[in-house]
C-alpha positions in Angstrom: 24.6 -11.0 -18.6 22.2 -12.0 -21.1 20.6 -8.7 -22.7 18.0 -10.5 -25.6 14.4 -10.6 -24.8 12.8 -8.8 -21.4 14.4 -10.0 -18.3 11.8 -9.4 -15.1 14.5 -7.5 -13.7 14.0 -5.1 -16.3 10.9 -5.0 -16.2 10.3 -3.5 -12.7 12.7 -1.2 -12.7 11.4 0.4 -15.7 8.0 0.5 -14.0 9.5 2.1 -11.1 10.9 4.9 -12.8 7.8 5.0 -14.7 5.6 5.5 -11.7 7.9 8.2 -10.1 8.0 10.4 -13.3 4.6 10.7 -13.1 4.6 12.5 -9.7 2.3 15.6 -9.9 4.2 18.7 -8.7 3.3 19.9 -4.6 3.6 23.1 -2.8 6.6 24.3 -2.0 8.3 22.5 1.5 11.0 23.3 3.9 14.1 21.0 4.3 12.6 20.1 7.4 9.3 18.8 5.8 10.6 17.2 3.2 13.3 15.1 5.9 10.3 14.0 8.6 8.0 12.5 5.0 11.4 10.8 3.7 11.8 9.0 7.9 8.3 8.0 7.5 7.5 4.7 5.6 3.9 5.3 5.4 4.3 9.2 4.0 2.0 9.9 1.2 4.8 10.2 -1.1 6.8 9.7 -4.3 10.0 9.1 -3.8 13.2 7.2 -4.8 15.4 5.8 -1.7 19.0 4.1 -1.8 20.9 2.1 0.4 24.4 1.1 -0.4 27.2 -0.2 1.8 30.8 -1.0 1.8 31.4 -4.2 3.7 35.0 -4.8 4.8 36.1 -8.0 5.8 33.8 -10.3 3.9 34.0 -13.5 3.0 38.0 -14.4 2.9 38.2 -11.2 4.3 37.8 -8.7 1.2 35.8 -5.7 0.8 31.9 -6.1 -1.1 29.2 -4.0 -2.4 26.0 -3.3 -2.1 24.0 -1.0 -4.0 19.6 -0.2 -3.9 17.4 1.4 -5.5 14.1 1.9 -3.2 11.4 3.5 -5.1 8.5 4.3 -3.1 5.0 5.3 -4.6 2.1 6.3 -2.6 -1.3 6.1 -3.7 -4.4 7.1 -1.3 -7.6 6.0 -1.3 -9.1 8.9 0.6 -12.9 7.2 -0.1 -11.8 3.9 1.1 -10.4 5.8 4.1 -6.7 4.4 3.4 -3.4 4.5 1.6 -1.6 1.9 0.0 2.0 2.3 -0.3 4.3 0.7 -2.6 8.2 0.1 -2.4 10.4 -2.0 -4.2 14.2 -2.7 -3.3 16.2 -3.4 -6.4 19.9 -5.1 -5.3 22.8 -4.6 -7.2 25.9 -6.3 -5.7 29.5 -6.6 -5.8 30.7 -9.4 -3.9 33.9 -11.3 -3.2 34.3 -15.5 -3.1 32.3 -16.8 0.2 30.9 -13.2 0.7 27.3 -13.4 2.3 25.2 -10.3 2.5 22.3 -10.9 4.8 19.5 -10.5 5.5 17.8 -10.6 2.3 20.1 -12.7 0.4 22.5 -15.0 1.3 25.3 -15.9 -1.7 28.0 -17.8 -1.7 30.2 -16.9 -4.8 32.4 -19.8 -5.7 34.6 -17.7 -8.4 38.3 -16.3 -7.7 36.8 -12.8 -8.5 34.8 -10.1 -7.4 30.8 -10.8 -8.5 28.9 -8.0 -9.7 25.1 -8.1 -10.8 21.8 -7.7 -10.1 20.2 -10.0 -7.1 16.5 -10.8 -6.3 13.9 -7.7 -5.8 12.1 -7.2 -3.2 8.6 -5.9 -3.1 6.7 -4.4 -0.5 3.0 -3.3 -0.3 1.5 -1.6 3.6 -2.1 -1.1 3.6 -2.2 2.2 5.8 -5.5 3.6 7.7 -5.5 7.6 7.1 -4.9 9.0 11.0 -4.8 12.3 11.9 -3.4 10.9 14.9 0.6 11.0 15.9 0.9 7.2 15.4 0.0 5.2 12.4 0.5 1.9 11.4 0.6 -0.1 8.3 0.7 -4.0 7.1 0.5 -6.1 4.0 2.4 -8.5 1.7 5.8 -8.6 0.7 7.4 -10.4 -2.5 10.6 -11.9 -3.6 11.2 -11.9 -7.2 13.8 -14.5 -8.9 15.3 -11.5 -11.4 18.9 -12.7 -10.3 21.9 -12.0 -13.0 24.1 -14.9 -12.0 23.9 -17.5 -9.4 26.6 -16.3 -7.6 24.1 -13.4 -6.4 21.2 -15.8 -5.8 18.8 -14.3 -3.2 15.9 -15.7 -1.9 14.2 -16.3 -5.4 10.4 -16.8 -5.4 9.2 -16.3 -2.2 6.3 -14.7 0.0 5.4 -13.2 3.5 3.7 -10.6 5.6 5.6 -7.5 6.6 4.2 -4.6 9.1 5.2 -0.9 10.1 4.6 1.0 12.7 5.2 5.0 12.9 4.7 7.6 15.2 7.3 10.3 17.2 7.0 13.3 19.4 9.3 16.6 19.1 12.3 16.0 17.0 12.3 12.6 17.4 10.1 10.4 14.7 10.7 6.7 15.2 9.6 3.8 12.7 9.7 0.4 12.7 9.5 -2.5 10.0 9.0 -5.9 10.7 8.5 -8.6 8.6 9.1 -12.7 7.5 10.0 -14.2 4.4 9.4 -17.7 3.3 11.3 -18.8 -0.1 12.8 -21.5 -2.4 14.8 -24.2 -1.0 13.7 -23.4 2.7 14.6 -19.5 3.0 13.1 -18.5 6.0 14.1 -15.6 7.5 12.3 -12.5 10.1 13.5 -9.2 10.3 13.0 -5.8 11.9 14.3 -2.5 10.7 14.1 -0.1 13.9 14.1 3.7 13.0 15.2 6.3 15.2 15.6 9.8 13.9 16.2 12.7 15.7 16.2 16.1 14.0 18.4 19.1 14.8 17.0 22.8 14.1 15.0 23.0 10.7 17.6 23.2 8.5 16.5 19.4 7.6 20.3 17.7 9.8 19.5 14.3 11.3 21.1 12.0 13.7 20.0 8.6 13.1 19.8 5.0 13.8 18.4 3.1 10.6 19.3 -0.7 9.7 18.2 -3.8 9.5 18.8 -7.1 12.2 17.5 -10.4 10.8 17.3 -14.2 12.3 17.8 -16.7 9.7 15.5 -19.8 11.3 17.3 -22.4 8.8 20.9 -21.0 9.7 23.7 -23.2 11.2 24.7 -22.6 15.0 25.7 -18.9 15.7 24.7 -17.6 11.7 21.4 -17.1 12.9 21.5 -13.3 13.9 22.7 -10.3 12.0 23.0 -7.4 14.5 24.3 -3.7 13.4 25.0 -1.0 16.0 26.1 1.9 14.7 24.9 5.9 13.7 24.4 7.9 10.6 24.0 11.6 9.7 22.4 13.4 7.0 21.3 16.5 5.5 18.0 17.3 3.2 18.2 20.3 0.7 15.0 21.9 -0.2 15.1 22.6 -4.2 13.3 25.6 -5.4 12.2 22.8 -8.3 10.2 21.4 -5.2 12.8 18.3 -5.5 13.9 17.3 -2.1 17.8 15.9 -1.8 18.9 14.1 1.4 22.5 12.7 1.0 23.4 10.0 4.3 26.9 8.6 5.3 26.6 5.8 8.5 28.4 4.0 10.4 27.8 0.5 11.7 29.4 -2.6 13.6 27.8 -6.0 13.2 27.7 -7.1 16.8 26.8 -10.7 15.7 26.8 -11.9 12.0 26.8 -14.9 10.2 30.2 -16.3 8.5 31.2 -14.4 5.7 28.9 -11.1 6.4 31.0 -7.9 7.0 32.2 -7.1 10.5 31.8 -3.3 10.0 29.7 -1.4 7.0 30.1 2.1 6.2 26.6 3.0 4.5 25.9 5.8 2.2 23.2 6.7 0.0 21.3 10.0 -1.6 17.6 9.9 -1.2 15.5 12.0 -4.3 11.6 13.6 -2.8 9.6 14.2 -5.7 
């Protein structure tokens, strides 16, 4: 990796980081407040999400990596009578010789060993109405950023689309919904929808969940089209008496239809940090 001068990548992480430092302190919240703002995309929030999965059986049938970093940073416009949130996803990945790791990126690593670096960032931007109501909705741009540390990890590079959620719930159950299309270099053109299905046990912040992402690649050859997951996860939030909220996750999930070289089964893990 080539460390002289100020690679983009760099660049937006630090101003990430940046942005969530600067979190004011809020009242005190109970685990189970601080779990239905962190299943919520359009919470008024600060916040720093991960996703990371171990893929078995990708490419010539070796286990890859994926590791994010989601920060989330909400800012209202209470005059304007909205909010706009802001998330980025920030890939790092570890991936084996004809290893693909849809939906967002799609590489094909040609070396004899396993590829680790840092892939394309994402960025995501939902202009939200303020509701008092028990469904909201949100839509905007999103943004793919050529910040790539080797080619090996190429994802979509520069590249543009609209993206839209949709949040609402009754009870214990909150359910979400991101959908979204990306059009990039060399013809990437790919929709997806993230379904969100959470359902809360007791208030002691324990969740049952349903949370991942199927895609339809429109450029794909015949039957690499789809990425499908099935699966579960649990998790747990902690409330901190810093006011700091910790959620750690472990899921399971089965892709029911994949392109070649994708995993057949991902176990996904991650700890998310409420500011």
């Amino acid at each position: 990796m080539n460390m002289h001068g100020t690679h983009p990548a760099f660049a937006v992480v630090g101003l990430a980081f940046a942005c969530l430092l600067s979190a004011t302190p809020a009242r005190a919240q109970s685990a189970a407040e601080m779990a239905k703002k962190l299943q919520d995309p359009l919470a008024n929030i600060q916040a720093l999400m991960t996703d990371n999965d171990i893929n078995f059986n990708t490419g010539t049938g070796e286990t890859s990596y994926g590791f994010q970093l989601q920060p989330v940073y909400a800012v209202p416009f209470e005059d304007a009578g909205f909010n706009l949130i802001n998330r980025a996803v920030i890939p790092i990945l570890g991936l084996q010789p004809l290893a693909s790791k849809p939906p967002l990126v799609d590489p094909q690593p040609r070396g004899g060993d396993l590829t680790w670096g840092l892939s394309d960032i994402m960025l995501q931007f939902f202009f939200s109405p303020r509701t008092e109501g028990t469904w909201k909705w949100g839509i905007g741009p999103t943004f793919s950023l050529k910040t790539r540390t080797d080619s090996d990890l190429a994802g979509p590079g520069w590249g543009a689309g609209p993206i839209f959620v949709l949040v609402g719930g009754a009870g214990n159950l909150s359910i979400a919904a991101i959908g979204g299309h990306l059009w990039a270099e060399e013809g990437f053109s790919t929709s997806i929808l993230q379904p969100m299905l959470f359902y809360n046990i007791g208030t002691d912040g324990w969740t049952v969940h349903y949370n991942n992402i199927i895609s339809y690649d429109w450029n794909a050859s015949s039957g690499n089209e789809w990425t499908v997951p099935l699966g579960l996860g649990v998790s747990k939030t902690f409330a901190l008496k810093s006011g700091l909220g910790i959620e750690p996750l472990l899921g399971y999930y089965y892709n029911a239809a994949r392109p070649a070289g994708a995993a057949d089964h991902v176990i996904k893990w991650s700890v998310n940090i409420l500011f």
